[in-house]
Structures are given as C-alpha cells and as structure tokens.
Legacy VTK file of the C-alpha trace (Angstrom):
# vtk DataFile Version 3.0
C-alpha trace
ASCII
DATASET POLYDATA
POINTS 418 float
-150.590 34.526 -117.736
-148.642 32.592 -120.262
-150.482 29.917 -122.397
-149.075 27.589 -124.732
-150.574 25.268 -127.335
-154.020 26.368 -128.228
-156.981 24.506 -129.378
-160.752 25.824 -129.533
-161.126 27.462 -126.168
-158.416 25.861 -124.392
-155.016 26.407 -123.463
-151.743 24.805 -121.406
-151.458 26.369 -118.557
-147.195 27.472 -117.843
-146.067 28.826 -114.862
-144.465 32.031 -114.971
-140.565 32.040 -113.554
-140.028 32.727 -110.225
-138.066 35.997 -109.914
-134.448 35.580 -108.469
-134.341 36.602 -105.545
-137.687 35.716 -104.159
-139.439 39.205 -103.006
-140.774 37.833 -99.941
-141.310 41.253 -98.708
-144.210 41.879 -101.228
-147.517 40.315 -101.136
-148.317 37.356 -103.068
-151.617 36.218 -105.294
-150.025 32.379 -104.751
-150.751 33.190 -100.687
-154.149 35.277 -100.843
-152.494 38.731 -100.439
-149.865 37.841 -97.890
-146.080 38.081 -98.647
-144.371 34.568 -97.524
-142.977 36.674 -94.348
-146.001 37.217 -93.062
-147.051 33.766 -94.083
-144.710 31.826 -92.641
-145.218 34.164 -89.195
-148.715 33.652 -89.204
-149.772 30.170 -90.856
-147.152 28.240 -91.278
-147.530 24.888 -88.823
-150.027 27.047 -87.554
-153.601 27.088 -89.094
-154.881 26.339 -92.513
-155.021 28.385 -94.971
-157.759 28.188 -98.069
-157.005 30.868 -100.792
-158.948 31.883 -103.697
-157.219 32.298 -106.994
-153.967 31.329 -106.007
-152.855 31.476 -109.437
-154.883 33.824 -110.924
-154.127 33.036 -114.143
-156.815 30.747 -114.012
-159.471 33.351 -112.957
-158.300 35.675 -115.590
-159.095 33.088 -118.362
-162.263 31.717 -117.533
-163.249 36.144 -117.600
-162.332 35.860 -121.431
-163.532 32.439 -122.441
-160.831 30.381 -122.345
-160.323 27.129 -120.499
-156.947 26.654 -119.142
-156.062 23.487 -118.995
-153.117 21.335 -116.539
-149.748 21.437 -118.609
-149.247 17.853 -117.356
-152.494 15.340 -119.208
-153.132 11.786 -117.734
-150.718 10.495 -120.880
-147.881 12.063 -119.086
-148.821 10.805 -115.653
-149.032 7.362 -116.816
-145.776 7.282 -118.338
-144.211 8.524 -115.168
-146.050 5.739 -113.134
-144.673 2.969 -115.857
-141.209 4.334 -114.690
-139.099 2.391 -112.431
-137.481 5.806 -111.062
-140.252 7.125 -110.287
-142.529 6.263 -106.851
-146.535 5.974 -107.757
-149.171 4.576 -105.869
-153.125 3.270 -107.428
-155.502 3.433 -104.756
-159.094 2.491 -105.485
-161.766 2.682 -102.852
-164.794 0.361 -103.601
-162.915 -1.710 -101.986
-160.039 0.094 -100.885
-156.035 -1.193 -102.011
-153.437 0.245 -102.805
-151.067 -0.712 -104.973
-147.481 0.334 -105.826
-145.811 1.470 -109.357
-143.890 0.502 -111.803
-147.390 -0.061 -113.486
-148.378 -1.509 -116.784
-150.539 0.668 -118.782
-153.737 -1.778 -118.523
-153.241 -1.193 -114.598
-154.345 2.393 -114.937
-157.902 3.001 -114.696
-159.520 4.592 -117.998
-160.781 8.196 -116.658
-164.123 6.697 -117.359
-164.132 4.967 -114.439
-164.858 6.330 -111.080
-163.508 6.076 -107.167
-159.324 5.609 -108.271
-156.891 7.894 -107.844
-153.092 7.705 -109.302
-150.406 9.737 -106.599
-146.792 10.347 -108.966
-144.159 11.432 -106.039
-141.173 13.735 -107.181
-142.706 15.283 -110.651
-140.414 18.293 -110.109
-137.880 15.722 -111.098
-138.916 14.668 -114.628
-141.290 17.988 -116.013
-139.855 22.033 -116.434
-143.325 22.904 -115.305
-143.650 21.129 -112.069
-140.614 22.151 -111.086
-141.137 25.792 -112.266
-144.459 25.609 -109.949
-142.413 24.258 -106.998
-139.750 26.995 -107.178
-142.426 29.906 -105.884
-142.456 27.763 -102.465
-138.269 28.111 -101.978
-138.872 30.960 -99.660
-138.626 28.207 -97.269
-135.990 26.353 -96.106
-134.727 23.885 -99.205
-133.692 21.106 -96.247
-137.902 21.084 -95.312
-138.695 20.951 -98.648
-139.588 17.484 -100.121
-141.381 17.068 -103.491
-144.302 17.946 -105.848
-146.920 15.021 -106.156
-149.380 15.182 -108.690
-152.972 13.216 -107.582
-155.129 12.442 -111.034
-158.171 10.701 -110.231
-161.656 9.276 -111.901
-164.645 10.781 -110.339
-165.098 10.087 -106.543
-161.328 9.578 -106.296
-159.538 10.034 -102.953
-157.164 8.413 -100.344
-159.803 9.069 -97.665
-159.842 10.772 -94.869
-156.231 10.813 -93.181
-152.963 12.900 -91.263
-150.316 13.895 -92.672
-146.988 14.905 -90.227
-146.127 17.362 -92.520
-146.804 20.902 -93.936
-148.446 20.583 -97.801
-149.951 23.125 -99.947
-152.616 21.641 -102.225
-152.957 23.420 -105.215
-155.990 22.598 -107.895
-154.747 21.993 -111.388
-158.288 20.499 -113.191
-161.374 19.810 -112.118
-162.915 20.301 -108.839
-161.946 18.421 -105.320
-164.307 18.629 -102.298
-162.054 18.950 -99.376
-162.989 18.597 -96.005
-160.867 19.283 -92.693
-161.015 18.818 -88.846
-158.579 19.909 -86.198
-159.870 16.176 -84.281
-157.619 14.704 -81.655
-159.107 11.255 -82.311
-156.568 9.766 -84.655
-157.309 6.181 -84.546
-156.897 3.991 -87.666
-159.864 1.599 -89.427
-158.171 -1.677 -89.106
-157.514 -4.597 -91.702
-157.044 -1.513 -94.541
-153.741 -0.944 -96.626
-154.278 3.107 -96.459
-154.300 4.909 -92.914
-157.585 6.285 -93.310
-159.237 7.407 -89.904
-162.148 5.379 -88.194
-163.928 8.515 -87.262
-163.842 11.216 -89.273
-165.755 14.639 -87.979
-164.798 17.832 -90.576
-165.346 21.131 -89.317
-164.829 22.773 -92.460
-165.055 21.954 -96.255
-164.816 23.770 -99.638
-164.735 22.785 -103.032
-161.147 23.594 -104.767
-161.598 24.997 -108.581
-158.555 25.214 -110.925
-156.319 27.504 -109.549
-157.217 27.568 -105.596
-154.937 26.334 -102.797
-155.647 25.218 -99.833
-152.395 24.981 -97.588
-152.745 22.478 -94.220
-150.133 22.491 -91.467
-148.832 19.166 -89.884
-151.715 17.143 -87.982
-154.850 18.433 -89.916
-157.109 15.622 -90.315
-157.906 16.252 -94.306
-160.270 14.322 -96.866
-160.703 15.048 -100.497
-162.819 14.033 -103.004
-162.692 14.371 -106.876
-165.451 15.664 -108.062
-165.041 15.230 -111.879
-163.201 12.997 -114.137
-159.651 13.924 -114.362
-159.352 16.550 -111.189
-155.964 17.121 -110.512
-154.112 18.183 -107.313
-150.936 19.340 -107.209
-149.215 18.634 -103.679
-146.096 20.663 -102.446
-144.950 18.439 -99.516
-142.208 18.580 -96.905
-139.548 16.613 -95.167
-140.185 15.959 -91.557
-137.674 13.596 -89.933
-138.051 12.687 -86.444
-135.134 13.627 -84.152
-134.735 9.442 -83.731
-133.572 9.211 -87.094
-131.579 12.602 -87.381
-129.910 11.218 -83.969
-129.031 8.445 -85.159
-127.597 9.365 -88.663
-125.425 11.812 -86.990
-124.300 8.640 -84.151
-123.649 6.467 -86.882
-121.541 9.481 -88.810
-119.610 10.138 -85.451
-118.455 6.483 -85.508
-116.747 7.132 -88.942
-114.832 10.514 -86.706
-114.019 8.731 -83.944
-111.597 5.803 -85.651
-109.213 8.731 -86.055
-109.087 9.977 -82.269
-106.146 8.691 -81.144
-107.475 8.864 -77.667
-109.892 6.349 -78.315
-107.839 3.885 -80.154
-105.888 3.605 -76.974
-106.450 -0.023 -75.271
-108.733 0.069 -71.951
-105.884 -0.781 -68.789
-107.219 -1.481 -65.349
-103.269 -1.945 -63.063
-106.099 -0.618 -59.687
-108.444 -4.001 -60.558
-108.661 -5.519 -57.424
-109.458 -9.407 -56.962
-112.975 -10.153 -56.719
-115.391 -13.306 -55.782
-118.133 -11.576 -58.406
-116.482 -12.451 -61.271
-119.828 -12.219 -63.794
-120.270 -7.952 -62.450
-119.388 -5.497 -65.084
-116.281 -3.870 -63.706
-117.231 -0.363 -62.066
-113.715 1.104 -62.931
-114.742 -0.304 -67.027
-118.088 1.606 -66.773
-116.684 4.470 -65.314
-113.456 4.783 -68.038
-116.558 4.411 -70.948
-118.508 6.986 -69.399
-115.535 9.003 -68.965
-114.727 9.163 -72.730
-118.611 9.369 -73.690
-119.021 12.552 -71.473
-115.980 13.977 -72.896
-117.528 13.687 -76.908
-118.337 17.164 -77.778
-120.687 18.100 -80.895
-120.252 22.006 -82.221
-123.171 23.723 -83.963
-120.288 23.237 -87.171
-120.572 19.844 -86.736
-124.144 19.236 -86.482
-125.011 21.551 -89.306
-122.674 19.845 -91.385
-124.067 16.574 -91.004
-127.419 17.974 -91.058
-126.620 19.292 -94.654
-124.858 16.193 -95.563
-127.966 14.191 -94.691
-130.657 16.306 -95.781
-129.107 16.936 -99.380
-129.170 13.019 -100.018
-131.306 11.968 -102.909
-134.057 9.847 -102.512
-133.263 5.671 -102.860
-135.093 5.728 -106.331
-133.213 8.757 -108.093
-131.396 7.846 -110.989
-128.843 10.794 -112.445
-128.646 10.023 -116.164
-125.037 11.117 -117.269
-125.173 12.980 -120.715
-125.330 11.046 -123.577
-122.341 12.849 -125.139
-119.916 13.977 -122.320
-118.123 17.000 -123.369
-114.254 16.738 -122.467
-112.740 19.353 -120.088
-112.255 21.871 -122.453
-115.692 21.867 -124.022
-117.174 21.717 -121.160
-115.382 24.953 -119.872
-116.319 26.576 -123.277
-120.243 25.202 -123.452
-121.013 26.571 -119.891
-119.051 29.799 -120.976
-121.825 30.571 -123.575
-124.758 29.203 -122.297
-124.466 28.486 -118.215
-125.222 25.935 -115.832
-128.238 24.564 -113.925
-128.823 22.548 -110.867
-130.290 19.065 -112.227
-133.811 19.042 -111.119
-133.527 15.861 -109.587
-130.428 17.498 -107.209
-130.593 19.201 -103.934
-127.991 21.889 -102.364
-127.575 22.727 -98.852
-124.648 24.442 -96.811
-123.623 25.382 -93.760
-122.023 28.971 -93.714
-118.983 26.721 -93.820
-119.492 23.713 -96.368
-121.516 23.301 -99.587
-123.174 19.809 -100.317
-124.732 18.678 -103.435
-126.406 15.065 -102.979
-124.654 14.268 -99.898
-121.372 15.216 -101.163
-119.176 18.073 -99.527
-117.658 19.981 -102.930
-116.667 23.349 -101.341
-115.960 25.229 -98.039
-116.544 29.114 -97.569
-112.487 29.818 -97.689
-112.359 28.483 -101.440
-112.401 30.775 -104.244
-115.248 28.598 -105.891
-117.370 29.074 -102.886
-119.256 31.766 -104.146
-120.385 30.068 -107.089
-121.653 26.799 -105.358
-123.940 29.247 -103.391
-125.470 31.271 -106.449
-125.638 28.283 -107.919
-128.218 26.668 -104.787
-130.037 30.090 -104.566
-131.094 30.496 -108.026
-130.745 26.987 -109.381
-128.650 28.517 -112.238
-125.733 30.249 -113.258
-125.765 33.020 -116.146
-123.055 32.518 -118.774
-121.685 36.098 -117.538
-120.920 34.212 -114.074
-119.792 30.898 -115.516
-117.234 33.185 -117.874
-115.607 33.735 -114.531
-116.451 30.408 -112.630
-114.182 28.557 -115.593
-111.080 30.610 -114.366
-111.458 28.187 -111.602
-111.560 24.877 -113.225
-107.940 23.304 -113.720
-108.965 20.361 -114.377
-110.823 16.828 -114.609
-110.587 16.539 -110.916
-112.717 19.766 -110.326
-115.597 19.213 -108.164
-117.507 21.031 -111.104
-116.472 19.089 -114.298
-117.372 15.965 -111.341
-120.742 17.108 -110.968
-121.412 17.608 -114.640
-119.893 14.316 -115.130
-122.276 13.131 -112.249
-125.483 14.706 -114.415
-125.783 16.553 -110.970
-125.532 20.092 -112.702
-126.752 20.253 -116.304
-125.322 22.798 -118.770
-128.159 25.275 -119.316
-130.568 24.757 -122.615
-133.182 27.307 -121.730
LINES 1 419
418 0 1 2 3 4 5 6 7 8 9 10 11 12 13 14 15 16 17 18 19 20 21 22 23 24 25 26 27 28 29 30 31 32 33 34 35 36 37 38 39 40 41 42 43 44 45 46 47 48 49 50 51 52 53 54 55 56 57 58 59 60 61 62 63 64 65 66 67 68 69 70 71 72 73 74 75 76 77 78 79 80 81 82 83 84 85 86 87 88 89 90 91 92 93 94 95 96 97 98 99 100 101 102 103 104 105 106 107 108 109 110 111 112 113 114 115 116 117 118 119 120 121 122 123 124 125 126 127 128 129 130 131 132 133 134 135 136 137 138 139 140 141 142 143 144 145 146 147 148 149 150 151 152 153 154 155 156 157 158 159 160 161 162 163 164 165 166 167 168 169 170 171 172 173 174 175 176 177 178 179 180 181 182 183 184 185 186 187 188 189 190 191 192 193 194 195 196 197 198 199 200 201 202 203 204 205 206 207 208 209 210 211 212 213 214 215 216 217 218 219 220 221 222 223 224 225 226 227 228 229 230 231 232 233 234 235 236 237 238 239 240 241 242 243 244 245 246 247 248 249 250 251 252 253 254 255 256 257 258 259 260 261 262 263 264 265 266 267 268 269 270 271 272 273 274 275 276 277 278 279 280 281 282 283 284 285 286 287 288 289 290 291 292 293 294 295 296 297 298 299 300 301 302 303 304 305 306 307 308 309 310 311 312 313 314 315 316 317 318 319 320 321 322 323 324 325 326 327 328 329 330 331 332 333 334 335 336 337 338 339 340 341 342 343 344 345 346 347 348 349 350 351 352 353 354 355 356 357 358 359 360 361 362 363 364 365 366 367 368 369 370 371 372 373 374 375 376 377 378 379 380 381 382 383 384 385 386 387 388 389 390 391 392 393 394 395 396 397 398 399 400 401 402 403 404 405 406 407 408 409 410 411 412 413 414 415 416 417
C-alpha cells in the first residue's frame, strides 16, 4: 500500500506499478486468488465474477484506522467534464436525461444532491493514476482493450438497469454501490427514454461494492447499480467490441485503396463475343460473369488482415487531441534527453503489431526486418523504454525523418519524467 497526502485519518489512495512483464502465472489479489490465466480460461465472457478486496490496500487500512480515500476528488472530475477532449455524460433520474459534456461548472450537481451521476470516458488519458490502475488489466489483448471511465454520483445515482456488449470490470473507488445482476433473456427497452434502461428488470443476484471490491461482468449481463452514498465512485475498465459489419467493412474500404495499383484491374472491361440482342435493358451475363471473375480471384492473407486489423484498432478515438511539447527539442537534444532519461508511450496512444508491422495511432512506423523493430515492441509491452535501451535505440536515429523523432514530434511518445 502506498499513500500519499495525509490529513487526519485519511489518505490518497496510489496504485502500485504494474511489474514488467505481467506474472500472469501467479495468483492475483486484483482477481480473488486467481492468476489472469486461469481467469481469462475460466471467467472471462463467461460468468461474473464478484471479488472481495480486490485491492487490498483498502482492507489493510481500514485494519489500522485510516480511511483511504479515491486519488481522483469530484474537483478533478469536473474539470475533465468542462474539457472539450474529453467525452462525459450527466444523467439524472427523477426524471431521467441525459446530457452530454463539455459542461459548465453550474451544470454539475453539488454532491448534496441526490439521484445524478457524472460518467468521464478515457481518464487513463489525462491522470498517472488511472492509467497506472488500467495497466494491471494488459494481460489482455491491448486491441480489446478500450478505456477507464470513472462514474461519481450523488446518493441514489445510477444509469439504471441496462446491457452492456462488452466485458467491464467495475472496481469501487469511494463509497458504496448496490449492484444488482440477472442473466435475463428479456432485453426489451422502456420507450420514450434517452438511456437504454430495460422495461423489466428481474436480478438474480446483488451485493453491495465497498472501496476496494470488483465486480467483473462479461458481455450481455443485465447489470444495475446504485450509489449508495454521496460521492461513490466506480471505476470502469471497459473493452472494444466491434461487430464484424464494421471490421468488414473498414478492411473493404482499405482494399479499395490496394486495388488502384493492380494492374489487372485497371484494365478496361472488352466484350469482342457480345452477341446482338432484342433485351437491350438485361445486365450483360458475359459483364457479370468477367466481375465475378475478378471478385473470386481477390485473395486476403492472415498478413493482410492482421495488418489492417492493427491499423484499425490502434486508431485514436475522434476526440483525442495529442498536445505537441511546448518546447520541441531539436534532433540532437532529443537524441541526448531520451539518452538520460527514456521514453514513454503517451497515455493517450495505443500500439499494436502484427509479427510483421508495428502501428502507433493508425500509423505503420516499423516492420520486423528493421533494426528499430525491437524497440517499437518493448516500447508497446512495457509502455516505456529505460535510458539503458534508448542509449542504444539513438544509434538508430539519423535523422528528422525518423519515425521516432516523428512520433515525439507527434506528442505520440513522451520523453520519460518519472
């Protein structure tokens, strides 16, 4: 347990560092005494999962008097939710709305008040401690994972009972939250409401979350929770989950771009065979059968799928905004900076690769036969790269055009101030 900031009996909670690597093998407090192999082989988009003293830290303070409290107050959220790069939400349920951010600080409810509840998408993005937190869950696959949202809401808060399509793990921050869950197949909506919030809810289960339990729910758990004080915060991990229609499609639309330089296909359609006909308003048979021809004969390799998979699902959201540094060292101080104190990925960034190609934001920077290849991976696994490692990584930058000196230009990788 690490505690910052101390007044009377209370204390900031801070998230310890993930190790690097992840031991995945071992068992975790953060997953009630499982390790994440046997996690993800047992629970994950498989059954809920409630666990007690997720972060014990929690536990361990309350045993010697001490309050911990979330590193993140209501001040902070607020800010975030007066921020045009940043998605937030205001729902309020007596009557329910929903409203979207940028807000205006009279728009957020005093904690005083009761039944509102304030969602901030992407926090891993904008504080060290949300994305510290979010870090213990890369032991699965960074192209599922999505963001961290924070829920802060006045007593009686909640969205209502709802579905979610994808895998979160709820984690308690402050206060309590009733939570209740059903496994129902009846998933029809209440109608003339901005919030999809079931018309008949039936929970199975329930349990009220303290500060540091977790409850995790896989895709298609009916879910409702409820603040029970002033100020309860949740912290949701969440994940991507894209239909195949709109992975399809993105990798159609890509294919176009490929196909302008097949020379085959820039070839003119002929038909000399075209005999005369009275049904002159029929799509030629000999035309459909040429297209079809040329369709059949398009071929997609795992390489090439994987590529665009990793081109797409590295993309940053519509709303990220990559600040470029206020001072921007030149080449050579750059090369010397890193050389002393390392790089990071920008919080706000996300790497994936294919075995074969390395893309940062949607951009291909490296493939697995250049020297800097290496590098770009250590760089996705641990987020970071040691001075020790950038010593040798600056061997390899010749000059402005560098994909790295780009990125850092880009505010994509940040020179390391930890």
């Amino acid at each position: 347990m690490t505690t910052q900031s101390k007044t009377g009996h209370k204390a900031l909670y801070k998230a310890p560092k993930a190790p690097k690597p992840l031991p995945i093998q071992e068992p975790w407090a953060l997953l009630g005494g499982m390790s994440p192999v046997t996690f993800m082989q047992e629970y994950w988009q498989k059954k809920p999962l409630l666990v007690r003293g997720a972060i014990p830290a929690f536990q361990l303070a309350r045993e010697s008097g001490l309050e911990l409290e979330s590193p993140i107050s209501m001040a902070d959220l607020s800010d975030f939710a007066r921020q045009k790069t940043v998605e937030s939400r205001l729902i309020q349920s007596k009557p329910w709305s929903l409203k979207k951010g940028p807000f205006k600080p009279k728009d957020i409810p005093s904690l005083k008040k009761d039944a509102w509840t304030l969602l901030v998408q992407g926090v891993n993005a904008h504080h060290p401690i949300a994305e510290r937190v979010m870090s213990w869950f890369r032991f699965i696959p960074e192209a599922r994972l999505d963001d961290l949202m924070i829920s802060i809401a006045g007593k009686h808060g909640g969205v209502g009972p709802h579905v979610d399509s994808y895998d979160v793990f709820l984690l308690q921050m402050a206060g309590r939250r009733h939570w209740k869950i059903s496994g129902q197949k009846d998933l029809r909506l209440k109608e003339g409401l901005p919030l999809k919030i079931l018309k008949h809810f039936e929970p199975t289960q329930d349990w009220v979350l303290e500060p540091g339990d977790m409850l995790y729910l896989p895709p298609n758990i009916a879910h409702d929770g409820l603040a029970l004080d002033a100020g309860c915060q949740t912290w949701s991990i969440g994940f991507r989950a894209p239909t195949y229609k709109e992975l399809i499609s993105e990798i159609l639309w890509r294919t176009t771009e490929a196909l302008e330089n097949d020379p085959k296909l820039c070839q003119l359609y002929t038909d000399p065979k075209q005999p005369a006909t009275l049904d002159t308003n029929a799509v030629p048979k000999d035309l459909v059968a040429a297209v079809s021809k040329h369709l059949n004969g398009l071929r997609w390799s795992n390489s090439d799928i994987s590529c665009t998979l990793a081109s797409i699902l590295s993309e940053p959201k519509p709303q990220t905004v990559f600040d470029a540094p206020s001072s921007q060292l030149d080449l050579h101080a750059f090369k010397k900076m890193i050389a002393q104190q390392g790089l990071k990925l920008s919080p706000q960034s996300k790497a994936l690769h294919d075995h074969d190609f390395f893309y940062l934001n949607g951009e291909s920077l490296s493939d697995s036969e250049e020297a800097d290849w290496a590098f770009w991976l250590a760089l996705a696994q641990e987020q970071s790269l040691s001075p020790a490692k950038c010593q040798q990584l600056v061997k390899l930058i010749k000059d402005v055009d560098s994909p790295w000196f780009e990125a850092y230009s880009s505010a994509w990788i940040l020179i390391d101030q930890d």
